[in-house]
N, C-alpha and C positions, 0 to 999 in steps of 0.2 A: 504494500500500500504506500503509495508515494507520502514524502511527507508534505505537509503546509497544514496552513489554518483558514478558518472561513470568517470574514472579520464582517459583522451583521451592518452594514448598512443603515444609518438614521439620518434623518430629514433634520437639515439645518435650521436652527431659530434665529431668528431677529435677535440684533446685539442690542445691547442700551446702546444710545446714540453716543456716549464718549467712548465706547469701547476700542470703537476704530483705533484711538491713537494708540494701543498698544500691541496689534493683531496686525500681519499682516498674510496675503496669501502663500500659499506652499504648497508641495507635492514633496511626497515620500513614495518610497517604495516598500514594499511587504518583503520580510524574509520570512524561512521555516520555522516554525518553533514559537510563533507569534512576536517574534524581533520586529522593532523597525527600524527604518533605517533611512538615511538622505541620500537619495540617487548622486550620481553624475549630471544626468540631465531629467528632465520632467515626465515621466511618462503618465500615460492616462490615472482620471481620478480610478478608476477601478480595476487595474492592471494587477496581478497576482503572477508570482512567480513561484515554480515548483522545482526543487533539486533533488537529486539522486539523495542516497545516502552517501557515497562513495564522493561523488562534490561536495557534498557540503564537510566531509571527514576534513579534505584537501583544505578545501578553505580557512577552517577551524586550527589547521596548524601554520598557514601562513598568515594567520592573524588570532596569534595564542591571549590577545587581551581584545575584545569587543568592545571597552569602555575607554578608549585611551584619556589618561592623565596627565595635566598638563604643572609644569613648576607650581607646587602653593596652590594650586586652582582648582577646586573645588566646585564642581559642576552644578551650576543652581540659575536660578532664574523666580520672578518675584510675580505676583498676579495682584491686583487690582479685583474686588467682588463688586464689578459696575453693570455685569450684564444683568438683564428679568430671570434669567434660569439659571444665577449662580448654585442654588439648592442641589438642583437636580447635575449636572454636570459643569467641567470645567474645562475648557479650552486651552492646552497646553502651548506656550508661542512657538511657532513655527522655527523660531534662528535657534533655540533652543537645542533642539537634534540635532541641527547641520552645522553649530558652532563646535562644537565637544565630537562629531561624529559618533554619537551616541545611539547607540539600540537596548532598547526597553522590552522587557519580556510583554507576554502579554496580559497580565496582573501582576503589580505590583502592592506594597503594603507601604501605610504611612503610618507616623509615628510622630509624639509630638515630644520635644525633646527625648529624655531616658524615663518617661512614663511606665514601661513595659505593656505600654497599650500598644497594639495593632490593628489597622484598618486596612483588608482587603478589599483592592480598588482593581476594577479593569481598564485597560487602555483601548479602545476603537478609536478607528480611524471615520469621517463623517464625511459624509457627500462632496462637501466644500476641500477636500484634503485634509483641513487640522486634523490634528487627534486631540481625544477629548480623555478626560477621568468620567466614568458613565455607573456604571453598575457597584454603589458599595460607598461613591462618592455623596448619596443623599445623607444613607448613614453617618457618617464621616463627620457632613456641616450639621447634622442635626447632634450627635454629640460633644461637635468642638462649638457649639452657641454661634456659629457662623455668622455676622451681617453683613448688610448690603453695604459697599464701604471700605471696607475693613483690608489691609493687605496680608499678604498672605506669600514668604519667604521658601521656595523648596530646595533642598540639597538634598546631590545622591549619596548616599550612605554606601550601599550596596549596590550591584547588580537589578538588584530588584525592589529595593527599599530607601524612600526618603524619609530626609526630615521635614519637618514642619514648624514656622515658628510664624507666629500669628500676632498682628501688631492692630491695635484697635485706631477710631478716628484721632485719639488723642497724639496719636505718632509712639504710644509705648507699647512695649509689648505684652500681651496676656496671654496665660495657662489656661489651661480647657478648665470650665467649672467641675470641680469635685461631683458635686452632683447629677453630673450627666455621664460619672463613671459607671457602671455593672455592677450590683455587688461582690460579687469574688474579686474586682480589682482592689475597691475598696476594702473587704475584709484583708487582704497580702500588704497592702498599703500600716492597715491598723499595729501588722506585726513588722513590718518591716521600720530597721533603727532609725533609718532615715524617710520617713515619709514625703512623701511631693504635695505638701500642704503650705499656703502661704507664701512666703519667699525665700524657703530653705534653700533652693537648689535653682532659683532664678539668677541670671545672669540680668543685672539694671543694663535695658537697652530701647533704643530710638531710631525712630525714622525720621528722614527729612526728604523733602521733595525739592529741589533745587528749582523753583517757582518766581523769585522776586529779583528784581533787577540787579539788586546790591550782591546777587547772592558770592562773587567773587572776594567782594570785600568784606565780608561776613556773616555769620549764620546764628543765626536765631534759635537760642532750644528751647522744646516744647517745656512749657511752665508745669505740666500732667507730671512729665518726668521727675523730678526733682521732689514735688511733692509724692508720687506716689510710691517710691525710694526712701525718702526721708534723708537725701542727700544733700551733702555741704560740699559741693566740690573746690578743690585750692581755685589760689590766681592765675595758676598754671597747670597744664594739662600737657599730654603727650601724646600727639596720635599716630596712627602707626597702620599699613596695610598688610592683612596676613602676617605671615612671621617672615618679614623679609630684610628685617635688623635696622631701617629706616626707621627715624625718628623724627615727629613735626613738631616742636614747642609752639604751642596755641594759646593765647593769655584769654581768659574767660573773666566778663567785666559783668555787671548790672548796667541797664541803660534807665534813661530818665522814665521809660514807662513802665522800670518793674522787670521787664525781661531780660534773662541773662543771652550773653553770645561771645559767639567762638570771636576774637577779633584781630590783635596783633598776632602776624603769625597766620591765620587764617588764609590769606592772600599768598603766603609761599605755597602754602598747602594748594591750593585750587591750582595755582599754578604746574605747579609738579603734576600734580594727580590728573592734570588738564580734565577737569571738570566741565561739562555744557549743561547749559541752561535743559531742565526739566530731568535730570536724571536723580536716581534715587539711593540715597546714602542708608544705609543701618552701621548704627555705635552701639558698641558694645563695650561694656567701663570693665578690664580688665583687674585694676587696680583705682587704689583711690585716686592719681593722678596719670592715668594714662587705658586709651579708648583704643578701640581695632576698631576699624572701620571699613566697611565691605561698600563696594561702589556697582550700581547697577544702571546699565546701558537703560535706552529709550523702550529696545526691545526685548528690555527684561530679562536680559542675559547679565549675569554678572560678570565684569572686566577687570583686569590688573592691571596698578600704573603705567606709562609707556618709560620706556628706560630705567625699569627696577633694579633691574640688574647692573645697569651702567650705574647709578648712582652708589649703590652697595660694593660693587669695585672699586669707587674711586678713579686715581689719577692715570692708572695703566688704560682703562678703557678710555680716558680720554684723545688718546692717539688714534683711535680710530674715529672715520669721520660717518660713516653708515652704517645704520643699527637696524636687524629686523626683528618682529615679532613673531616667537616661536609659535606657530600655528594658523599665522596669519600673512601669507603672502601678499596680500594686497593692502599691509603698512607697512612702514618706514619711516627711520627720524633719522635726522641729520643734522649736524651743527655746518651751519649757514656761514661758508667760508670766502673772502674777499671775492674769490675767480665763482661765487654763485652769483654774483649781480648780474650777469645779463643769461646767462643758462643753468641747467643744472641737471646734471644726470640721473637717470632711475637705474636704480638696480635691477638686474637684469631680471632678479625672480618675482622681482613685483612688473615688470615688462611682461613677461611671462604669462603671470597671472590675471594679466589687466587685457592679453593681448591687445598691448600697445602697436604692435609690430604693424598691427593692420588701419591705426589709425592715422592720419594725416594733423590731425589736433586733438586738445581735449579740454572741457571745461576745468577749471579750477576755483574753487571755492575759498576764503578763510573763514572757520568756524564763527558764526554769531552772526556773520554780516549779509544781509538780502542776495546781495548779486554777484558773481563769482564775473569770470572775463576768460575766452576763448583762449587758450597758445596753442602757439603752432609748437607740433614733434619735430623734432631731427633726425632723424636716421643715419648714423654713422657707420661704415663699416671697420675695421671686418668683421668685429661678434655679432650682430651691430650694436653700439651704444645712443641707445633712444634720449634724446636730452627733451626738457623743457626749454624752448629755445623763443623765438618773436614773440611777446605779450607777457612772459617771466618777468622780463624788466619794469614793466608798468605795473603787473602784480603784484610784484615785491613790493616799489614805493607806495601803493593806492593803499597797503594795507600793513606798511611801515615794519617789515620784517629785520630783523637787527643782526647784520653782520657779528658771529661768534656767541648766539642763541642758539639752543636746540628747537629743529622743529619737525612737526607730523605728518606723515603726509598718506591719506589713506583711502581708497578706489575705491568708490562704492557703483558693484553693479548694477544694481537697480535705477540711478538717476543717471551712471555713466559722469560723475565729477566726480573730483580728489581736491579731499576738504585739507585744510591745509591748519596746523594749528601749533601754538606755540607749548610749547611739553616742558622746559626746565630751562633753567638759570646759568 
């Protein structure tokens, strides 16, 4: 009997009308064993592939990890509960698979922090291509008090199991109600030395949503925080992404309205971490004067600073002038050297990637600003070396890039422009 699975078909709902901004369309492909998986290219929404046994043995030992792992990076991705049928299922984002090239059985279990609770959840794929959490998933919000609102944090643990950590409108994070546990959790609870009541075993932690103009120059923390902690935090704080030995001294003030904020210090940080407008931070107070802080893309994918690793080196990596990102050929940073003012070369594997080879120009953008301006490609032989070459010069000065600054430079397929943006000091 040949292997595959038969993945049931459901009829797409209408989103809340903000949902858009965090959905966008995709196509996967179906493996054996109810995996999914992100094609090459796009095939039909209903396309099902069948393998031998004997292929898919092959397969499995030229790709002995299905889950590839990337430095610190920690596969997770954040949702928003904006649609009418959050209850009933969940919409998993589409960059989410194809970022991590990630395959998901076809049930997995959630879990909310080290609760020893479990929630078996199924994965379907739906009309539209997403895949959704469907069957196991009503359960799930109907135990964890789920509301409309509310974000909602997922990391892969395992193969087949995430975490969960669930952050209310207040921007803090909460524990599933005791009360909507089973009794048998709560009787192991009653004997166990350390119970998950209260805030034994919570970690004080916050959302922010990078929403207000200033937000470069400063960050506002939620007032909920602080109070429902019962925290005093110093004048000084420490923040710090993953464990990547990076340290931001942040001075934490009161302002004339009562609220506290991130302020001196805050602006090296956005900078480094090249922060944009609308993405979404979680702090987590590690100690009393120092915070991790996990940074999540537009599309809900969680991202890593650019040039962590060059700053954590130090003065050796500063010799070199092109930096790429491990799993992400279509960026690159560069410290902007004299001979970049009227061109400037791509590396060949974001050429590659971008297949620039076949283009004659390409839009360029700087992050934040309306309108990006045309350049013309170069084609140089013999490798060839594709430059940014005619309309560079007027890009660089219209958007004041600073000769001996690092900066980013990253192709995005979908619009076809490479946003250009400044990443570190």
């Amino acid at each position: 009997m040949p292997l595959g699975i038969n993945i049931r078909e459901r009829p797409f709902k209408s989103l809340h009308p903000h949902h858009h901004t965090f959905l966008c369309n995709s196509h996967f492909s179906l493996k054996p064993k109810g995996e999914l998986h992100p094609p090459t290219s796009s095939p039909p929404a209903t396309a099902k592939k069948v393998i031998c046994k004997n292929e898919e043995e092959q397969k499995e030992k030229k790709s002995p990890n299905p889950m590839p792992r990337r430095s610190n990076d920690t596969p997770s991705f954040f949702k928003v509960l904006s649609s009418v049928d959050y209850i009933k299922l969940l919409r998993l984002p589409p960059h989410f698979l194809r970022k991590y090239e990630l395959t998901l059985p076809e049930n997995v279990k959630l879990r909310v922090d080290d609760s020893g609770r479990r929630w078996n959840v199924r994965v379907e794929r739906m009309n539209d291509g997403l895949f959704c959490f469907t069957n196991g998933w009503e359960k799930f919000a109907e135990d964890a008090a789920l509301k409309f609102g509310e974000f909602l944090v997922f990391s892969v643990v395992a193969k087949s199991e995430l975490n969960v950590v669930i952050y209310e409108t207040s921007c803090c994070k909460r524990e599933i109600p005791l009360l909507q546990l089973n009794a048998q959790v709560l009787e192991e609870e009653k004997k166990s030395p350390n119970p998950m009541s209260g805030r034994s075993n919570e970690t004080p932690s916050f959302f922010k949503v990078l929403s207000n103009v200033d937000y470069i120059k400063l960050l506002r923390l939620p007032p909920h925080f602080l109070r429902k902690y019962e925290l005093t935090l110093p004048a000084n704080v420490k923040l710090r992404v993953d464990d990547s030995g990076r340290r931001w001294n942040v001075r934490v003030e009161r302002m004339d309205d009562g609220l506290f904020c991130f302020t001196n210090g805050w602006e090296k940080f956005a900078e480094d971490a090249a922060l944009k407008f609308g993405e979404f931070l979680v702090f987590s107070l590690l100690a009393k004067s120092e915070m991790n802080v996990d940074i999540y893309e537009t599309s809900c994918c969680k991202r890593e600073i650019p040039l962590l690793q060059l700053n954590a080196q130090g003065g050796k990596a500063r010799k070199r002038n092109c930096f790429m990102k491990e799993g992400n050929p279509l960026y690159f940073a560069t410290y902007l050297r004299p001979y970049h003012r009227w061109t400037i070369s791509l590396p060949r594997a974001f050429s590659r990637a971008a297949n620039m080879k076949v283009k004659k120009q390409v839009r360029v953008k700087y992050v934040g600003k309306r309108r990006g301006l045309c350049v013309a490609l170069s084609h140089r032989p013999p490798r060839p070396t594709i430059d940014l070459a005619k309309g560079w010069r007027e890009f660089r000065e219209a958007n004041g890039l600073v000769v001996g600054k690092i900066y980013s430079f990253e192709f995005n397929p979908d619009d076809q422009v490479i946003y250009v943006n400044r990443v570190a000091s």
